[in-house]
C-alpha positions in Angstrom: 81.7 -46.6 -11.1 79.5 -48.0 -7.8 75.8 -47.4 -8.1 75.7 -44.8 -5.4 78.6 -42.3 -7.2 76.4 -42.9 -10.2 73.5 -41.2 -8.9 75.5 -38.4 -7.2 76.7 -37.9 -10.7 73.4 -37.5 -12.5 72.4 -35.3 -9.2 75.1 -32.7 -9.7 75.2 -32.9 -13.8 71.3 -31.7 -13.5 72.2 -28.7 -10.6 74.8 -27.6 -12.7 72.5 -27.7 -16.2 70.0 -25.7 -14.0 72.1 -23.2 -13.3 73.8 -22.6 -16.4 70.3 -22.1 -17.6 69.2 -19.9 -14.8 72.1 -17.6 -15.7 71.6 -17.4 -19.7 68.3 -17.0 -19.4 66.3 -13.4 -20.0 64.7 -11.7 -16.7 60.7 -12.0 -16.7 59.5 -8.2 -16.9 56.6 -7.4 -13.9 53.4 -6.4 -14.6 52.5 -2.6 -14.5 51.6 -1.2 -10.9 49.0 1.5 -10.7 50.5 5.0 -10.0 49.3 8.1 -9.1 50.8 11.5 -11.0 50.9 14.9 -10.7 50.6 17.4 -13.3 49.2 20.4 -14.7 45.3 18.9 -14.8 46.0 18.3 -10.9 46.0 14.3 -9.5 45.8 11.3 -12.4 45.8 7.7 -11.2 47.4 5.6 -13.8 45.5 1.8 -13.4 46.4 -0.8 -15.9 43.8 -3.3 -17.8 44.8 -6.1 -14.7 44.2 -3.8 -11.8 41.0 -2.7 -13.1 39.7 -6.3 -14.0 40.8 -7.4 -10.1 38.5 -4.6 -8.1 35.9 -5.1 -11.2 36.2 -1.0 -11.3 32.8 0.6 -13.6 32.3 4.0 -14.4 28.9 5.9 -15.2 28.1 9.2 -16.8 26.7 11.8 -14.7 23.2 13.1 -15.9 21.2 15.9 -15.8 18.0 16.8 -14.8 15.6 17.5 -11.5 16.8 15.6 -8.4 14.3 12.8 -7.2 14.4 12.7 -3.5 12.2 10.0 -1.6 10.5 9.5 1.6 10.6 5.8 3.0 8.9 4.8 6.4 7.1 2.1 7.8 3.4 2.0 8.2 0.5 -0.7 9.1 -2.3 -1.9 6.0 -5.7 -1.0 6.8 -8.6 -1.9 5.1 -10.2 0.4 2.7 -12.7 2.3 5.2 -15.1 3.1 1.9 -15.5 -0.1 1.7 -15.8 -1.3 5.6 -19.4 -2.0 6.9 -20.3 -2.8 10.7 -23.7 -4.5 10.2 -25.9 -4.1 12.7 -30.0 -4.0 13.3 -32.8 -1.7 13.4 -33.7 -3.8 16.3 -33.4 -5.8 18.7 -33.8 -9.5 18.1 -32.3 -13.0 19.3 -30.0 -14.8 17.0 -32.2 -18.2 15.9 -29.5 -18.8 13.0 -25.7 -17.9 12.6 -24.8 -18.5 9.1 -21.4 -16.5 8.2 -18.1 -17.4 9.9 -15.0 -15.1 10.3 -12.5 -15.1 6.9 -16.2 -15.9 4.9 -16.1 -14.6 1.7 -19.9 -13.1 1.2 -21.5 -11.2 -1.4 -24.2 -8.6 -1.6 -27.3 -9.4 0.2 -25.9 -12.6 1.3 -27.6 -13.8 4.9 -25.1 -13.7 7.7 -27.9 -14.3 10.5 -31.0 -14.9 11.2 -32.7 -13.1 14.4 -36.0 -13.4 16.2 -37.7 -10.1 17.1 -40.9 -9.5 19.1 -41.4 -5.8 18.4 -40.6 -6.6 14.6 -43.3 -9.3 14.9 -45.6 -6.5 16.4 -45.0 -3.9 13.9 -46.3 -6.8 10.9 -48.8 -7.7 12.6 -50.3 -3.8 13.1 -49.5 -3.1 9.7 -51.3 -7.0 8.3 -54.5 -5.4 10.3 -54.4 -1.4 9.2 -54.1 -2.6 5.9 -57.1 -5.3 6.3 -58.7 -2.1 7.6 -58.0 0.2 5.1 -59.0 -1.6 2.1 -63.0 -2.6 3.8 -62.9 1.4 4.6 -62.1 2.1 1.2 -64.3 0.1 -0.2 -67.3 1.2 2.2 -66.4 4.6 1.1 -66.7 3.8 -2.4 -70.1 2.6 -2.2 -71.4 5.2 -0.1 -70.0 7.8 -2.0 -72.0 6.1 -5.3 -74.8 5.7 -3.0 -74.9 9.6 -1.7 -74.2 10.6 -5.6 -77.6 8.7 -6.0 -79.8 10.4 -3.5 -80.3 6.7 -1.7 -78.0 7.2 0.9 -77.6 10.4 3.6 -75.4 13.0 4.1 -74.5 11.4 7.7 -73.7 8.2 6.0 -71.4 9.3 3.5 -69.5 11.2 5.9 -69.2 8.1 8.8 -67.8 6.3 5.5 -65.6 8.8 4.4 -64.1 9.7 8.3 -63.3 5.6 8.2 -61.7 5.9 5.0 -59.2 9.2 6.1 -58.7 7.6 9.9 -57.7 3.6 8.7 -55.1 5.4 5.8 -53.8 7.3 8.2 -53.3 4.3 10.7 -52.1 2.4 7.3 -49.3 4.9 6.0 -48.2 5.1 10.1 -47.9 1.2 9.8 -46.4 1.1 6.6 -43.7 3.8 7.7 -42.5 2.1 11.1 -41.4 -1.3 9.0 -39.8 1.4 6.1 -38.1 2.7 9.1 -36.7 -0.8 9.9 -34.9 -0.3 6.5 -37.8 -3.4 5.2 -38.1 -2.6 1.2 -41.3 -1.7 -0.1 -41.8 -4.8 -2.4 -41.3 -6.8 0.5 -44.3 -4.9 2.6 -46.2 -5.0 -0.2 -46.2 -8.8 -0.1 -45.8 -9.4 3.5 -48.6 -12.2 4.4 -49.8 -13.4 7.8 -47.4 -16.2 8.3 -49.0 -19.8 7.7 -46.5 -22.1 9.4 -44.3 -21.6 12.9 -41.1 -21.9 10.6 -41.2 -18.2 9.0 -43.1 -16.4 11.9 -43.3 -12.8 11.3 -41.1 -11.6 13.7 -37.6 -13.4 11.8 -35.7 -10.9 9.9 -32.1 -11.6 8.8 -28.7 -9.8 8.7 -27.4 -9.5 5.0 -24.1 -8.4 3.7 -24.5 -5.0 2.4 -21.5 -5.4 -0.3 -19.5 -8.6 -1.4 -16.3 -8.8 0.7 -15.0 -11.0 3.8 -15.5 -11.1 7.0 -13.1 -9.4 9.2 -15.1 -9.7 12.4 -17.9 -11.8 14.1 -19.5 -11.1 17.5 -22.3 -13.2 17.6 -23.7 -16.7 19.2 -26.6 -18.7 18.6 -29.1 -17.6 21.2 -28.1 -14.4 22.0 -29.9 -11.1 22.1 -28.8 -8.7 19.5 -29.5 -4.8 20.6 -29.1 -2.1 17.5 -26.1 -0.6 19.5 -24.2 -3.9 18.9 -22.2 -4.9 16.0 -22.3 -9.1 15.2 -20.2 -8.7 12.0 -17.4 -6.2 10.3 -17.5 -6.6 6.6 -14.9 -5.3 4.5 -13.7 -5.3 0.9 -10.0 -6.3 0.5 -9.9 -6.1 -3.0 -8.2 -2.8 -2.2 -6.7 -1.6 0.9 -4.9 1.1 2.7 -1.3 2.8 4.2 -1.3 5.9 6.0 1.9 7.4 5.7 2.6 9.9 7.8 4.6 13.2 6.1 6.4 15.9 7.5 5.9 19.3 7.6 8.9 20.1 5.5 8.5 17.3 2.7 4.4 18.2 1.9 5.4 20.3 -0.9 7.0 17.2 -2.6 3.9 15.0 -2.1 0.6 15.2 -4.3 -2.3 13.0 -5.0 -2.1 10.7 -7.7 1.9 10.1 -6.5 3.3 6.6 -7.2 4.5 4.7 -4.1 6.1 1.3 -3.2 5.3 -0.6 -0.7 7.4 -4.0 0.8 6.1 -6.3 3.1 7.6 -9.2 5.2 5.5 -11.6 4.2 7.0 -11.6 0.5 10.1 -10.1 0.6 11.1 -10.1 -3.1 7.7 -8.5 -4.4 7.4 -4.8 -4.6 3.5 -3.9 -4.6 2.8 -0.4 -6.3 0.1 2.0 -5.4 -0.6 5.9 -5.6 -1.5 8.7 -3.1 -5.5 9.1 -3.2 -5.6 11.6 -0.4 -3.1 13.9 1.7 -4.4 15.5 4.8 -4.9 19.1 4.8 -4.4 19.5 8.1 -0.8 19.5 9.9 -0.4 17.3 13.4 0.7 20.0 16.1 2.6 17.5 17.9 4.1 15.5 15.2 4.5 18.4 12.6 3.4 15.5 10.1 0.1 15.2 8.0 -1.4 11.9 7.4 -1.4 10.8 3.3 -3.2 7.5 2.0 -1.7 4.8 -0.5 -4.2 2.8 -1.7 -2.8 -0.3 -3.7 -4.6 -3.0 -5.4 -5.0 -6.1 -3.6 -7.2 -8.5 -6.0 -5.5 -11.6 -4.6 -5.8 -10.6 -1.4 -2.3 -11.0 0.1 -1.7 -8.0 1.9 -4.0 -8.5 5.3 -4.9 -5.7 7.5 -2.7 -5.2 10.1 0.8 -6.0 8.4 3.6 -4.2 8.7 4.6 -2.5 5.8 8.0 -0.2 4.7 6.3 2.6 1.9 8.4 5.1 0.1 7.1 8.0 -2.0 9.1 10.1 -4.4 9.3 13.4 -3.1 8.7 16.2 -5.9 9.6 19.5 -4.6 8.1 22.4 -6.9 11.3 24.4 -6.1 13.8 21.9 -7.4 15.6 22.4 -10.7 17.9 20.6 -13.3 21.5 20.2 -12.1 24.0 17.9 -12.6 23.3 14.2 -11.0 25.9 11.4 -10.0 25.4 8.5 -8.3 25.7 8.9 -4.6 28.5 5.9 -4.5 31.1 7.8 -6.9 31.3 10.6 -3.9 34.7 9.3 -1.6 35.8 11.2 1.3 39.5 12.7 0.7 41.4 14.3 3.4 37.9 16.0 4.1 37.1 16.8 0.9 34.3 15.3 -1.5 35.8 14.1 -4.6 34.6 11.9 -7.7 37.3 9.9 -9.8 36.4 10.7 -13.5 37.7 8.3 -15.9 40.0 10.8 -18.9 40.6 7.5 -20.5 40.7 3.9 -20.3 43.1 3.4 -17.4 43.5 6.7 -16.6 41.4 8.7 -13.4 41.6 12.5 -12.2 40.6 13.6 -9.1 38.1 15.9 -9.3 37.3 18.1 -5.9 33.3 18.4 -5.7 30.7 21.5 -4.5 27.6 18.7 -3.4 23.8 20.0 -3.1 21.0 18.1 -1.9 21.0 14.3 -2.1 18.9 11.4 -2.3 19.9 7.4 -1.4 20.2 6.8 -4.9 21.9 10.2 -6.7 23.9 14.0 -5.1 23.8 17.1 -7.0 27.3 18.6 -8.4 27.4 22.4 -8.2 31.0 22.2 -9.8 33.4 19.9 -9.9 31.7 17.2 -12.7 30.2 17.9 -15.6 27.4 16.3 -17.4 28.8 13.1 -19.2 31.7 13.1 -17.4 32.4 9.3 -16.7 32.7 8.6 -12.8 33.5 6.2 -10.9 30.9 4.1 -9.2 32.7 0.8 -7.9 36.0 0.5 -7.0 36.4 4.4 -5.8 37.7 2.7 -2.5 40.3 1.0 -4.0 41.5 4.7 -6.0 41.0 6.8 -2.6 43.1 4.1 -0.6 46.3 4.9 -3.7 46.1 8.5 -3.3 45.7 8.3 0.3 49.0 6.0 0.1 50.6 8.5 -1.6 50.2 11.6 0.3 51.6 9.6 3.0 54.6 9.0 1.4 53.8 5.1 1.3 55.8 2.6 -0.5 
C-alpha cells in the first residue's frame, strides 16, 4: 500500500472510531434553568446555586424601627462669626509700620500695625501736664491744710489751695478718661512718660490682634491715613467654622440643635467631616418658606476655607414618626405597576410579594403590608428576578 492510501486509511479508521464512540456514549444532562411557578402561596421563582452565583444575588432582613429620613443640600463654609474681629481704631492715625500680612497666623495682642496719630499725641501730652498739675496742687493743698490746722496760715489761703486741688483733679480724671476712651489700659496711663527719643513719640499706638487666629483680610499700606470708620485687617478663628443650611418649612419639625450632620467637600472627596446643629432660626423666610440652621464642625487643621462649596445632609427626626417595618429602598422593583419585594422562602427559592409603601428615605421605604420583619429580601439582583417573571407573563420562551 502507497503512502498516500496509507494515510487515507488511518484518516477514515479514526472518523469511524469517533463515531462509534459518539453513538455509545451517554448524553451530558444540562444544568438547571431558573423557573418561575405558580401555586397556592401565589408566584415562586425557582433559581439554582449557578444562576444565583452569576448575578451575585444577596438578600437582607427587613428591620424595624422609626424611619430616618435626611435632608442633603449644598451650602458655602463661613467663618465662625463669634470668633471674626474687624480691627479697627479709636482714631485716626497714619500707618508708620505694617507688620501682619494676609494668611498670618497671629495671636492675642500680637501687633499688626503701627500708626502715627496727632490727636492721640495731644490727648498724652494734656494728660503728662494735668497730672504734673495735680500732684504740685495736691501737695500745696496738703501743706496748707497743715498750715491752716496750725493757725499760721489764713482762711483765704487754705481755700486758693484747696480750689487748685478740686479744679487740676478734675482737669486730671477728664485727661485720664479721654485716653480710657481710646480703649489705652490703665497700667499703661499709669506709666505713660514724656517720650525721651523721636523713635517712640507719644502719638504711635499700634493695632493688635484681639484673639489668636489668621488673617482673612488686609486693607492697609505703609503711609496711609487710617480713619476709625475703616477696617485695615479681618481676623478670624478657623479652628471652627460654619454652614448655614437652609431648611424648609415642612422638614423643621425633624431638625433640632445638637443634630449630627455631614458635610463633603470637593477639595477631599473621600473624607466625610462631621459636625452638629448649634442654632436653628426661629424665624421662617416668607419668600423661601425655609429657615436658616448652623453646622458648626471642627476644623483644627484648618482645611475647610471660607468660601468652599460644601454638600451637608442632616437626619431628619420627625416627632410624629413611629416604628414600622423598614427594607432597603433597592429590594422595591416595579412590576406591571405594582411595588413588589422578592423574599427569599429558601435557598434558591423567591416569592413575589405585592407591597403597601409609606414614606421613604435614599437609603430605606416603609412596608405597611406585604413584608414582614425578618423576612429576607432581595437587595441585588431583583432586576434580574423582575426581568423572569416579566418573561413569563409574556408568554416568553
Amino acid at each position: 500500500m502507497s503512502g498516500l492510501n496509507c494515510r487515507r486509511f488511518a484518516r477514515l479508521l479514526i472518523v469511524s472510531l469517533l463515531l462509534t464512540a459518539c453513538r455509545g456514549s451517554t448524553p451530558v444532562a444540562a444544568p438547571p434553568e431558573p423557573s418561575v411557578q405558580k401555586n397556592g402561596d401565589g408566584v415562586l421563582i425557582e433559581m439554582p446555586q449557578k444562576a444565583r452565583d452569576a448575578i451575585a444575588l444577596r438578600t437582607m432582613p427587613a428591620s424595624y424601627g422609626i424611619l430616618t429620613q435626611r435632608l442633603q443640600t449644598t451650602a458655602v463654609i463661613k467663618p465662625d462669626e463669634y470668633r471674626l474681629s474687624h480691627v479697627s481704631p479709636r482714631i485716626g492715625g497714619k500707618a508708620v509700620k505694617v507688620e501682619a500680612k494676609l494668611g498670618d497666623n497671629v495671636k492675642a495682642g500680637q501687633t499688626l500695625a503701627e500708626l502715627d496719630s496727632i490727636e492721640l499725641g495731644d490727648r498724652k501730652a494734656a494728660y503728662l501736664t494735668a497730672r504734673a498739675n495735680y500732684d504740685v496742687a495736691r501737695r500745696n493743698y496738703d501743706r496748707e491744710s497743715k498750715l491752716y490746722k496750725q493757725e499760721i496760715s489764713s482762711e483765704k489761703e487754705y481755700l486758693d489751695a484747696r480750689g487748685d486741688f478740686e479744679r487740676d483733679e478734675a482737669s486730671f480724671n477728664a485727661a485720664r478718661e479721654a485716653l480710657r476712651l481710646l480703649n489705652i489700659p490703665d497700667p499703661e496711663i499709669e506709666n505713660l512718660q514724656w517720650s525721651k527719643s523721636s523713635r517712640d513719640p507719644l502719638s504711635y499706638f499700634p493695632l493688635v490682634s484681639p484673639f489668636t487666629g489668621t488673617v482673612i483680610a488686609r486693607h492697609i499700606t505703609l503711609g496711609e491715613m487710617v480713619r476709625p470708620d475703616a477696617t485695615p485687617f479681618t481676623i478670624a478663628d478657623l479652628s471652627t467654622v460654619w454652614v448655614i443650611v437652609d431648611v424648609y418649612e415642612k422638614d423643621l419639625g425633624g431638625v433640632t440643635v445638637g443634630d449630627s450632620a455631614k458635610v463633603l467637600v470637593d477639595s477631599y472627596p473621600n473624607e466625610v467631616f462631621r459636625g452638629k446643629v448649634t442654632y436653628l432660626n426661629n424665624v421662617v423666610d416668607e419668600a423661601t418658606r425655609t429657615a436658616p440652621a448652623r453646622v458648626q464642625i471642627p476644623n483644627e487643621d484648618g482645611r475647610l476655607r471660607p468660601g468652599m462649596f460644601a454638600t451637608v445632609t442632616l437626619a431628619l427626626h420627625p416627632a410624629k414618626s413611629r416604628e414600622s417595618v423598614l427594607i432597603p429602598a433597592g429590594a422595591v422593583q416595579q412590576v406591571s405597576g405594582k411595588n413588589v419585594a422578592f423574599v427569599e422562602q429558601r435557598p434558591g427559592t423567591y416569592a413575589v410579594r405585592d407591597l403597601t409603601l409609606g414614606d421613604r428615605s435614599q437609603e430605606q421605604v416603609q412596608v405597611r403590608s406585604g413584608v414582614a420583619q425578618g423576612d429576607l429580601v432581595v437587595t441585588t439582583g431583583g432586576f434580574y428576578l423582575k426581568s423572569m417573571l416579566l418573561k413569563q407573563e409574556l408568554g416568553g420562551d
